[in-house]
Structures are given as C-alpha cells and as structure tokens.
N, C-alpha and C positions, 0 to 999 in steps of 0.2 A: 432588539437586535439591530446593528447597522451591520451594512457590507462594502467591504471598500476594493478596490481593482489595484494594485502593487506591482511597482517596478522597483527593485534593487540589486544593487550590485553582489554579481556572486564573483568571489575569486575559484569557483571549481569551473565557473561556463567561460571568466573572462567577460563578461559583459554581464550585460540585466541577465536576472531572472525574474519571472512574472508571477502573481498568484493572487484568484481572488480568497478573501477571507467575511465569513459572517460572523463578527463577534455579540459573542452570549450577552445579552440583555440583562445588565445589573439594576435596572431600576423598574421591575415590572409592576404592578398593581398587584398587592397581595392576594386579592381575591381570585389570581390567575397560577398563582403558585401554591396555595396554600396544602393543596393537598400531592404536590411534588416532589419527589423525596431527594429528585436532583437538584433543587433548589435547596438544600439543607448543606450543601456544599458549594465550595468555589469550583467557578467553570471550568472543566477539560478541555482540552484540545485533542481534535481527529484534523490528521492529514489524509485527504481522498485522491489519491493516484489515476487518471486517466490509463483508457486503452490506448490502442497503438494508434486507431486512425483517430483521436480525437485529441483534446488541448484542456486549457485551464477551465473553460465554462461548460465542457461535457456534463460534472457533477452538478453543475449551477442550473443547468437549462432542461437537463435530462431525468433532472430526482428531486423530492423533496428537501433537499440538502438542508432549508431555510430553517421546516421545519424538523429535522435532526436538531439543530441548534436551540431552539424554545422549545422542546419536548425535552430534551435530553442535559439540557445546560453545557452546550458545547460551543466552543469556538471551531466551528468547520474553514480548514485552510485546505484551497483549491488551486493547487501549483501547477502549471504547463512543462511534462516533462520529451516535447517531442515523439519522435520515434527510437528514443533508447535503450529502451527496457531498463529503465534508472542502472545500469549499470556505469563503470570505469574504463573508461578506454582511455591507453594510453597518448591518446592526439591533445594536445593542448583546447583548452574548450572544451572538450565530454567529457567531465567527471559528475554525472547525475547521480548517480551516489551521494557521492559527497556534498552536491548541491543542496539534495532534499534533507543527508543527515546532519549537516554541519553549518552551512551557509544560510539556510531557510531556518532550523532550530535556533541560531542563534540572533537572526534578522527577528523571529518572532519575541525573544525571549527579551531584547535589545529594547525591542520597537511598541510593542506590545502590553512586556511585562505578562506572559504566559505558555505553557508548556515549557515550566521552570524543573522539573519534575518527572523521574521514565513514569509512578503512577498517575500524572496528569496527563499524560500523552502515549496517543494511540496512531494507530496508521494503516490506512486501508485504500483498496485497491478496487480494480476489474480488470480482469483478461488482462494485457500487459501489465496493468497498474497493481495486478493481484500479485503476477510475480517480483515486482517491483519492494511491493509492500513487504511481502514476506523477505526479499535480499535487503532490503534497506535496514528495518529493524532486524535483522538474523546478524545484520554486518554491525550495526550501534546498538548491540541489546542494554548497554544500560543508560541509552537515551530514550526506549521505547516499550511502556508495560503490554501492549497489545496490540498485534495487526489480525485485522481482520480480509483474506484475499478471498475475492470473488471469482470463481470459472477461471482461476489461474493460469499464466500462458507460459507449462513450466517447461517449455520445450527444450531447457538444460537436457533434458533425459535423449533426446533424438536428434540434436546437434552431429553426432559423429557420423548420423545416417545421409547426411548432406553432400550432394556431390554439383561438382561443376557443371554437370552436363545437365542437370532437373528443367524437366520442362516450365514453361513458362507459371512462377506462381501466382497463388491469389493475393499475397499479401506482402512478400518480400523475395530476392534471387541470393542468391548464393552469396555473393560479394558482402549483402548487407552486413549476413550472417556472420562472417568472416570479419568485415570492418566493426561489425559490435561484441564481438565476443573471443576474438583473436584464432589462434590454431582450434580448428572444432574439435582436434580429436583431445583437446587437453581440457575443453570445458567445464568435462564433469571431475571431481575432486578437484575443483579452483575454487579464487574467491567469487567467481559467479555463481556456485553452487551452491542452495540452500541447504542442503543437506551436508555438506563440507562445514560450511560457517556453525550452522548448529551442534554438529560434533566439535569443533573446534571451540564453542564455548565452553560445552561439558568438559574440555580435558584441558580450560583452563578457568575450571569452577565460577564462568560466569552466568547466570541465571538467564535461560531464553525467556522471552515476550510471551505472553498465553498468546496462543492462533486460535483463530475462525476459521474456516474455510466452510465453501458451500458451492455445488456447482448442482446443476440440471441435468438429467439422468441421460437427456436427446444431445448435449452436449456436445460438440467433438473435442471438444479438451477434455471429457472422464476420464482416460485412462491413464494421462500424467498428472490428474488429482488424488488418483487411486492410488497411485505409487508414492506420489508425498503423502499422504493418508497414511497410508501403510507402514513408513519409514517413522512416521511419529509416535506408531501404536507399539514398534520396535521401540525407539527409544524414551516410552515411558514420559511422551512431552506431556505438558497441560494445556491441551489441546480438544476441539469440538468441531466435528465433522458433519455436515447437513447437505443432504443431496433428495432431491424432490424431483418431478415431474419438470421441463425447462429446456432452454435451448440457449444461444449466447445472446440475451438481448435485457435489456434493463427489466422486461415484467418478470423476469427471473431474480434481476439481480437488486430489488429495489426492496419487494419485501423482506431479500435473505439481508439487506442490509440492517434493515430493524432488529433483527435476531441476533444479526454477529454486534450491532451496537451494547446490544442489552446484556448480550453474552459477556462482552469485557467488562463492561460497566459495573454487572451484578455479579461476576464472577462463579455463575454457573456451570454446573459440567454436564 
C-alpha cells in the first residue's frame, strides 16, 4: 500500500481540490494474501466523506483507514469537502457534488486508472460526510454500487423548522443554512433530498446504490436515521440498517465501518 496527499484541479470548486488516497498494494507477499478472498480480485475503491468540523485527514488520523485498504483490497480516497454538506449551491466555487461525483471520479479514473466501474466503487461517509454519501451517490447512481453513511446528518427533514431568530447554535446559524441549501422551506422534495433523488431514480428506471447505514442508539441524530430507515423499508430499497449501543464519535463509527464495508463488498442482507 502507498499513500499519497493530491492537489487537482476541480472545475466544480474553481480552484484545487484536495484528497489523501491509500492505494491497494498490488505486489504483496503471497503468503500474506493467500487465504484472502479480496485478493482473488482487482482493487475497489471507497471514497470516505468527512464530518462537518473535520477535512481530508479526519479518516486518515482518526480510523484504521490503512488497514480497510490491506484487509479489504481497497483504494481508500480521502477528499476534503469543507463545511458543505457535498451539496450544490448555486455561487460559482460550491459545486461539492459535483466535485466528489464528477471531478474527483474522473481525476481518479484519469490519474489512477481506478473506480473505472459503479461495481468497483463505493462511498462512504460520517455525520455530514454520511449525508453527503448517501446525496452524492443517490445524485450518480450509476457511478456508485454502494454508500455506506454513518450517524447521518439528515437534517433535510427539519430545515423548514429554522427560524431567524434561533438562539445561538452549537454547530451552524441560520444564514449557513440558508447559504447551503437555498429557501428552507423548498428543501425537502429538491435535489438536496435523498429521498426525492431516490424516487426520482425509480421513475426513471435507474438502479439505486445498495445503502449501509448505522448509527448509535444514544445518538442525537436517531430520529432522522429512523425516518431514512423507514422511507427505504417503504420503498423496497436494498438496503441494511445497524443501530447498537453509541453516541456520535468514531468508537461508534469505526467498527460499524467494518460491517457497512463487508456489507457492500459481500453483498449481505
């Protein structure tokens, strides 16, 4: 496995965009593969989406990431998406969407020569980076066979609940809201909403991504994972839902990543 630290040009940011990448180790010692069954194929790529307060080396410094890549035969790409919530806004420079679905897919495909393929690529998240994951591939489902989102931040659902006057918050004011996601009250049924984009595949017969999700039961985001939850058991998605004991913090979200990894991988229900 090498890992290398990327600056390229995106035309969604107008300027760099950044990301580290561990690429899968093609020449290992056979006696280290030999009873690996990910090693009977060529490498995958997972992109792991950051939370809100964090950047490109959250997944790098904070999780095993290294080893996802030699367990699993993965290229793990670690892109820095701000505080966006990978969505599209229309201001010239915030198109995080289209950075991670279009400019970064095709920087790696280019550069690379990997995640040629929606079954060789996956995309996975935490807390902003969960809902990220799930809009990003729900928005390119057939550049993406599976996200996996962690303690997702699907705060689509209580957008219209926002008022000018909210006392001071812990994480973002009103304005932000409003500068990331435009009129609140039109949020939901837009292209920011996963659940919009998902029915919008089905009723134009294209195939959604299989989902992971998983969050901590002490959580304060359960109840707008309960409601995506719910919304997928509606529409009959192929889909796997895991909620344990957890609160929002990586010992939560480290081992559910082994799970949602192996979940896509092996195609478990």
């Amino acid at each position: 496995m090498s890992t290398h630290y990327v600056k390229f040009r995106s035309n969604a940011l107008g300027r760099n965009g950044e990301f580290y990448i561990h690429l899968a180790e093609k020449n290992l010692p056979p006696f280290m593969i030999k009873d690996n069954p990910y090693y009977k194929r060529k490498a995958k790529t997972l992109i792991l989406l950051h939370g809100y307060s964090g950047d490109c080396d959250d997944w790098l410094y904070h999780t095993p990431a290294a080893e996802f890549s030699m367990k699993y035969n993965l290229n793990i790409v670690m892109p820095s998406g701000g505080v966006s919530f990978y969505v599209d806004k229309k201001a010239t420079g915030h198109k995080y969407c289209q950075f991670i679905g279009e400019d970064l897919i095709n920087y790696l495909r280019d550069t690379f020569n990997i995640a040629k393929t929606k079954n060789d690529t996956f995309i996975g998240g935490n807390s902003m980076g969960g809902f990220g994951a799930l809009h990003t591939a729900l928005t390119y489902p057939e550049t993406f066979g599976g996200v996996m989102a962690l303690s997702s931040a699907l705060i689509i659902y209580d957008l219209h609940k926002m008022k000018k006057d909210m006392p001071d918050p812990v994480m973002a004011n009103y304005e932000y809201y409003v500068d990331t996601f435009g009129d609140l009250r039109k949020a939901r049924n837009s292209a920011h909403d996963p659940e919009w984009l998902f029915k919008k595949n089905v009723e134009n017969k294209v195939a959604n991504p299989r989902i992971y999700m998983a969050c901590g039961s002490e959580d304060f985001l359960l109840e707008p994972n309960h409601k995506f939850r719910d919304f997928l058991k509606k529409q009959d998605a192929d889909f796997c839902y895991s909620e344990g004991p957890g609160v929002h913090d990586w010992s939560f979200w480290i081992p559910h990543a082994y799970e949602g990894i192996e979940y896509l991988l092996n195609k478990k229900k």
